[in-house]
C-alpha positions in Angstrom: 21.4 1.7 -2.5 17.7 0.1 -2.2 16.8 -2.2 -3.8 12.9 -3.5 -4.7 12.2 -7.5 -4.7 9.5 -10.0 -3.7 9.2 -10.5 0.0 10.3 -13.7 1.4 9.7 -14.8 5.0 12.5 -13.3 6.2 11.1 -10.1 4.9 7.9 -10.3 7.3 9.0 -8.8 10.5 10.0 -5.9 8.5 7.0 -5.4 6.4 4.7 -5.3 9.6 7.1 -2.2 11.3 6.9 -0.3 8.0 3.3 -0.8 7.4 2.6 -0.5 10.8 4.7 3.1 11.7 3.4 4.4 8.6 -0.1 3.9 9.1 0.4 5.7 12.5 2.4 8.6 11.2 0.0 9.0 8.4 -3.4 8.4 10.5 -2.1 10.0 13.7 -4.2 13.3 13.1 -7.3 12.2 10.9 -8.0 8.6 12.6 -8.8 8.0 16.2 -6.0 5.6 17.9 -8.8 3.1 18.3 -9.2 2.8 14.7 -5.7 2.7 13.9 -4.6 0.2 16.5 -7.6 -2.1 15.1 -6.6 -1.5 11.4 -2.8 -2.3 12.0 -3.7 -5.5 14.2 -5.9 -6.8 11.2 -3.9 -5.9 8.5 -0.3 -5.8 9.8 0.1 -9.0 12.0 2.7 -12.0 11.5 0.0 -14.5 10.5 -1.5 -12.8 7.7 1.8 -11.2 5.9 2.9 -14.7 6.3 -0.5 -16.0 4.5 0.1 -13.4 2.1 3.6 -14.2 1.2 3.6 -18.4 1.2 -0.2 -18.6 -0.2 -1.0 -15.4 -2.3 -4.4 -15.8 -4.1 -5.9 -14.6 -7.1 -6.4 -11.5 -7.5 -3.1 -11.0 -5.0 0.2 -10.1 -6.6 1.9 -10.3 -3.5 4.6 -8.6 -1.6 7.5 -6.2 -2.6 10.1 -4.8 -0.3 12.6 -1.8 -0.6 16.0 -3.2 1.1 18.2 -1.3 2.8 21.2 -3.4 3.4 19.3 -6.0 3.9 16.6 -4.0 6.3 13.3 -3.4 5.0 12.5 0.5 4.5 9.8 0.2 2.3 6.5 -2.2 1.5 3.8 -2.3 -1.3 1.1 -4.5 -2.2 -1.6 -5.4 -4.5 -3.4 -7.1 -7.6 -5.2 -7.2 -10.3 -9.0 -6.6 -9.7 -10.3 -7.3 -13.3 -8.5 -8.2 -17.1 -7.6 -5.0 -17.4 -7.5 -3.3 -13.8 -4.6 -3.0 -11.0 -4.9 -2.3 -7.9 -2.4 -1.0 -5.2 -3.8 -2.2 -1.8 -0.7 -1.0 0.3 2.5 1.4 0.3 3.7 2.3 3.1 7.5 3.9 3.9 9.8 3.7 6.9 8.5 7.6 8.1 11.9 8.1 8.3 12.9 7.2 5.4 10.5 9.4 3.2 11.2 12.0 0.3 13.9 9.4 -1.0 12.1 7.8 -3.9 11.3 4.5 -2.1 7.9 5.2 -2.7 8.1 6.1 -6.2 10.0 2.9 -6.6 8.4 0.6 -5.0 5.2 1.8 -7.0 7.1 1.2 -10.3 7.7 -2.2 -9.6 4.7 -3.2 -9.1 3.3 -1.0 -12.1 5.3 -2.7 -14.0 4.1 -6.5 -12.9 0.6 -5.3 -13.7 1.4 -4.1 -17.2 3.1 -7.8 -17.7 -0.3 -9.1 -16.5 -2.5 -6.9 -18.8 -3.3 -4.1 -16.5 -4.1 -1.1 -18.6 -5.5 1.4 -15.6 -4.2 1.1 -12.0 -6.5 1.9 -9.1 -5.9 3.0 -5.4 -7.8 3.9 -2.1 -6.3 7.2 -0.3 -7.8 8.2 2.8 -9.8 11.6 2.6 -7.2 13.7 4.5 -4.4 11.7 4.0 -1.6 14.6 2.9 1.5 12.2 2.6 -0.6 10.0 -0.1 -2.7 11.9 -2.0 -0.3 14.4 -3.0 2.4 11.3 -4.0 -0.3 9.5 -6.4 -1.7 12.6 -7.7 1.8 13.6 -8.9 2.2 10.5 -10.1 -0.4 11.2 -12.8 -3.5 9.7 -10.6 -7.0 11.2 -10.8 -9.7 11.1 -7.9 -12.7 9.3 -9.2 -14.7 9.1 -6.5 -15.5 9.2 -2.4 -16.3 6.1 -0.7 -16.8 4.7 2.8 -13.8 3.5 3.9 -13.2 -0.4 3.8 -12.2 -1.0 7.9 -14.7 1.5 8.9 -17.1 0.4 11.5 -21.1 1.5 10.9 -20.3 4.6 13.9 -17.3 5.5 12.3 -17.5 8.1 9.6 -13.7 7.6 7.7 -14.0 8.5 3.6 -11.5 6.9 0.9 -10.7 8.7 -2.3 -10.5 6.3 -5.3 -7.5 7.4 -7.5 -7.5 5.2 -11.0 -4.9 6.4 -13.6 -3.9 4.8 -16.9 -0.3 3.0 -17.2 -0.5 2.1 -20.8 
């Protein structure tokens, strides 16, 4: 059975595997290795899951991890971005591990922290090309919006997010 709860330090090591085998098996064929390596080294490292667990800020809502007998298959993150707005800055799976309803779960949980918090739509930034998340939040009732450079693009790299925004109220 897995189970969702707020990540603790012990939970670190595993977040940064998830997140960072899942952003390579979802990036490996739309995303040079460059840009991968150098998102995953930014994003993924000891220091700032740590930060991000011990000191989360406004706007944060912190870290949630799917547990496996005690092994972490699963990570999501995010905040509120406004009174009324939630945002999902990170999912990512085990690769493994996918088509078992981690995801699904993990997104729940957190869904339903934003609704305690007010959150009437929920946003989320999916890569342009990215066929492992855009089909999961569009069948989770989330609607494109718009196109947008992508936030870890470089001014020579040419990488488009999709914003998703649905309404969980």
């Amino acid at each position: 059975m897995v189970k969702v709860e707020k990540a603790e330090f012990q939970h670190i090591d595993g977040i940064i595997k998830v997140c960072s085998e899942g952003y390579r098996d979802t990036y490996k064929e739309t995303h040079s290795q460059e840009y991968i390596e150098r998102t995953i080294n930014e994003f993924y490292n000891f220091e700032r899951i740590y930060d991000e667990i011990l000191n989360p800020d406004e706007g944060w809502d912190g870290w949630y991890v799917a547990l496996k007998d005690e092994e972490v298959v699963g990570a999501i993150g995010g905040g509120m971005t406004g009174a009324d707005k939630g945002e999902i800055f990170v999912l990512y799976l085990d690769p493994a591990r996918r088509g078992e309803g981690i995801g699904t779960r993990l997104l729940e949980f957190l869904t339903d922290i934003q609704k305690e918090k007010g959150a009437v739509m929920q946003w989320v930034s999916v890569s342009k090309g990215n066929q492992k998340g855009i089909p999961f939040y569009e069948a989770r009732g989330f609607q494109m919006v718009r196109e947008q450079k992508t936030f870890a693009s470089e001014a020579s790299e040419d990488y488009t997010s999709l914003r998703y925004c649905r309404k969980i109220r």
